[in-house]
C-alpha positions in Angstrom: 97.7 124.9 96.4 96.2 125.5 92.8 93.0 123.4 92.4 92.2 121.1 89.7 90.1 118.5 88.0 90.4 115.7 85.6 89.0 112.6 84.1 91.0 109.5 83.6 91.2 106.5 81.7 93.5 104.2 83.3 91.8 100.8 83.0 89.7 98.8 80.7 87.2 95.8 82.2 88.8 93.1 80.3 85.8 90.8 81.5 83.3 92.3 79.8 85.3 93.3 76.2 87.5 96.0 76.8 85.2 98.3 78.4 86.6 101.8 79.8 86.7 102.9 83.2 86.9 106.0 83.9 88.4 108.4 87.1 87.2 111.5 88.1 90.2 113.6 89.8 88.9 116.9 91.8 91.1 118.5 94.3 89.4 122.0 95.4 92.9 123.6 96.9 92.0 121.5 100.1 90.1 119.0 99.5 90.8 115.6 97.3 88.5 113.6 96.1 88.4 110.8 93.9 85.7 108.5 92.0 85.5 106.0 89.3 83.0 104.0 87.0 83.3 101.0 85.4 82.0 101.6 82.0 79.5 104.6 82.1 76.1 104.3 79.8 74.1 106.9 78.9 70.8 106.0 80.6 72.6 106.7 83.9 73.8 103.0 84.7 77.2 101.4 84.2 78.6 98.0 83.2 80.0 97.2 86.8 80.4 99.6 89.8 81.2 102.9 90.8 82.4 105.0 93.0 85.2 103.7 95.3 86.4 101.0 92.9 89.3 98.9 92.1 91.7 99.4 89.7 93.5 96.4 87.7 97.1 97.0 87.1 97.0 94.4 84.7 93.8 95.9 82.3 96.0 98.8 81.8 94.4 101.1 79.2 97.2 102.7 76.2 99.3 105.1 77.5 99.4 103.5 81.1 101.8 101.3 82.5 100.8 98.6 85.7 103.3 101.0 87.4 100.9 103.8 87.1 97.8 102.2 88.0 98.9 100.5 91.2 100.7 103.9 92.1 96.8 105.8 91.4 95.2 103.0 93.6 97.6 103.7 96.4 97.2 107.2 96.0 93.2 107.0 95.9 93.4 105.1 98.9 95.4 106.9 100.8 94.1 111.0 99.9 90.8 110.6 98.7 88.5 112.7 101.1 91.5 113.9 102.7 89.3 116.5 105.0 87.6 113.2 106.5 90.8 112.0 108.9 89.1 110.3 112.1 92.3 110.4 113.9 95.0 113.4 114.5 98.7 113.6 112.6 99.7 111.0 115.8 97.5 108.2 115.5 97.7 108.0 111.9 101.1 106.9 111.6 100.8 104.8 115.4 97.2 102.7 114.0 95.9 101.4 111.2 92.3 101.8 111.3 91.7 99.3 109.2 93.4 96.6 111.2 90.2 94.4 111.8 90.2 92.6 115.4 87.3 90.1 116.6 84.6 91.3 119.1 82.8 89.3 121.4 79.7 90.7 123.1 79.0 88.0 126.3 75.0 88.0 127.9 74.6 86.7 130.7 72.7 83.2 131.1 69.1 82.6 131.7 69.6 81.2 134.8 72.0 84.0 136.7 69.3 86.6 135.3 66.9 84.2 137.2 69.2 84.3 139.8 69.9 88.2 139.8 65.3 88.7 139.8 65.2 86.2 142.9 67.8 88.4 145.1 66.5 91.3 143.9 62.4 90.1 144.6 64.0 88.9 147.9 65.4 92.4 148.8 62.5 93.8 148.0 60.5 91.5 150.1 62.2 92.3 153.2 62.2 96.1 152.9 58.7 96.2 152.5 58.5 94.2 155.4 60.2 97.0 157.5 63.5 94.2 157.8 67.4 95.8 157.4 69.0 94.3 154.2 72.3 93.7 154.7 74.0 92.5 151.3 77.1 90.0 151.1 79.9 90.5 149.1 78.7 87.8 146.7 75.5 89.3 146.4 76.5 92.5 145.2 79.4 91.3 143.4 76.1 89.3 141.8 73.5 91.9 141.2 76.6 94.3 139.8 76.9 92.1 137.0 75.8 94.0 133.3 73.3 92.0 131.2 76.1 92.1 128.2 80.1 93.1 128.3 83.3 92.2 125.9 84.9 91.3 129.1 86.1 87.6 128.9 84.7 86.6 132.2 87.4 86.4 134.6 87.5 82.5 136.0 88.2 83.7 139.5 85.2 86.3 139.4 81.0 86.8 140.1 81.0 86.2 136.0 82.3 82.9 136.0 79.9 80.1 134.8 77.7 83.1 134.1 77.9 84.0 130.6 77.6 83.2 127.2 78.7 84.0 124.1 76.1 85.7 122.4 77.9 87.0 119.3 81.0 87.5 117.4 82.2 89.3 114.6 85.1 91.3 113.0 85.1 94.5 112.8 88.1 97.7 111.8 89.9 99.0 114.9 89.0 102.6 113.9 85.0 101.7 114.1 85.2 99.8 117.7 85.6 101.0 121.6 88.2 100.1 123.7 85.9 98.9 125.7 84.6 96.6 123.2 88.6 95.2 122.6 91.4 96.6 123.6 92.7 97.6 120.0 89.8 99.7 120.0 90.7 103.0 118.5 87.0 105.0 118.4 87.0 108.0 121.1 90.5 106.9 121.9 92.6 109.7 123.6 95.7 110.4 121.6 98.6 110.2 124.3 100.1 112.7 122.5 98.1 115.8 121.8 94.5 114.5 123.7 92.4 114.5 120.7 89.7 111.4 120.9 90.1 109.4 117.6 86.8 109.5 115.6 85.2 113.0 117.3 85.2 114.9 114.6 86.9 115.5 111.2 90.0 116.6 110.7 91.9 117.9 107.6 95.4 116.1 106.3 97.0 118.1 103.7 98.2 116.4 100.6 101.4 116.1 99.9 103.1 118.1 96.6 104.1 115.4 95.1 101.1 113.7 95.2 99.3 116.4 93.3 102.4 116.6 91.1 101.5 112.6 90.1 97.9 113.4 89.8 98.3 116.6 87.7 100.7 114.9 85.6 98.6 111.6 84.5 97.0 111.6 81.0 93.5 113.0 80.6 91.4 110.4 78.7 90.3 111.5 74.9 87.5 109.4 75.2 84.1 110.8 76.4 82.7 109.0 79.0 78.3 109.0 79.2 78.5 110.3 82.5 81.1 110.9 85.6 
């Protein structure tokens, strides 16, 4: 595919007097990649952000319609660093990676840690003291217990009564274990072709029509301080 590169205009920051933002368009033959400002100035700053930023459909600048703005935000969200897939042709269309889910990390409690350290001091006792330590059931099921899992302890299980909560948070499928929660996409095999989400990056071509939309937006005739 033919590469390219453009600067846009298709917003102005209504909040702060009409200011331009600007959109850099750069798509190498492969690789797409998109950034904006918010009102460049010429010591290098910028009257709001820059980089991955959000586009108002309703600050359209002349010459652009809502339409085209929300269809460029859609676009920049979908292709932009299009050689930088986590997950293979499969998982993209079966996951979301996005999809936030909670995670809970439990620890176990003061007291089955002191409990674990006296069995374990006890073992060690008897060994030393040339005795044959036989373990129950219990007690192993005991001293197998990890100091921290995202297991829910099981009510029926060593666990139970024998863990806290010791922190929670939200946090994007495609950034979290399935051992951490089940959603969890990160080194994930795909059931389809094998490949482990989030191992390495893999290349998405764009779509024609994409570039088509891209190549066909106006080219701002103002001159931004910096892009």
């Amino acid at each position: 595919m033919e590469a390219f590169q453009k600067i846009l205009s298709p917003t102005v920051t209504g909040d702060r007097g009409g200011i331009p933002v600007f959109v850099k368009v750069i798509f190498d033959g492969t690789r797409l990649s998109i950034t904006g400002v918010e009102g460049p100035r010429r010591n290098g700053n910028c009257y709001g952000g820059c980089g991955q930023i959000k586009l108002d459909p309703a600050a359209a600048s002349e010459g652009w319609t809502a339409e085209m703005v929300e269809k460029l935000s859609q676009v920049w969200k979908a292709w932009h660093l299009n050689d930088m897939r986590a997950g293979c042709e499969h998982q993209r269309v079966a996951s979301d990676p996005s999809e936030k889910v909670e995670v809970v990390t439990y620890r176990l409690t003061d007291e089955a840690r002191t409990q674990i350290r006296g069995l374990k001091a006890l073992n060690l006792a008897r060994l030393q003291a040339g005795e044959t330590v036989t373990s129950t059931q219990d007690e192993i099921a005991l001293l197998s217990l990890p100091r921290e899992t995202h297991q829910a302890p099981d009510a029926d299980g060593p666990g139970s009564g024998r863990y806290e909560v010791a922190r929670r948070g939200t946090r994007p499928i495609g950034t979290t274990y399935p051992s951490e929660h089940p959603r969890g996409l990160l080194m994930k095999a795909c059931p389809e072709c094998g490949y482990q989400y989030g191992s390495t990056w893999l290349t998405e071509e764009v779509p024609a029509d994409v570039l088509d939309f891209l190549r066909g937006l106006p080219s701002t005739s103002l001159t931004p301080a910096w892009i």
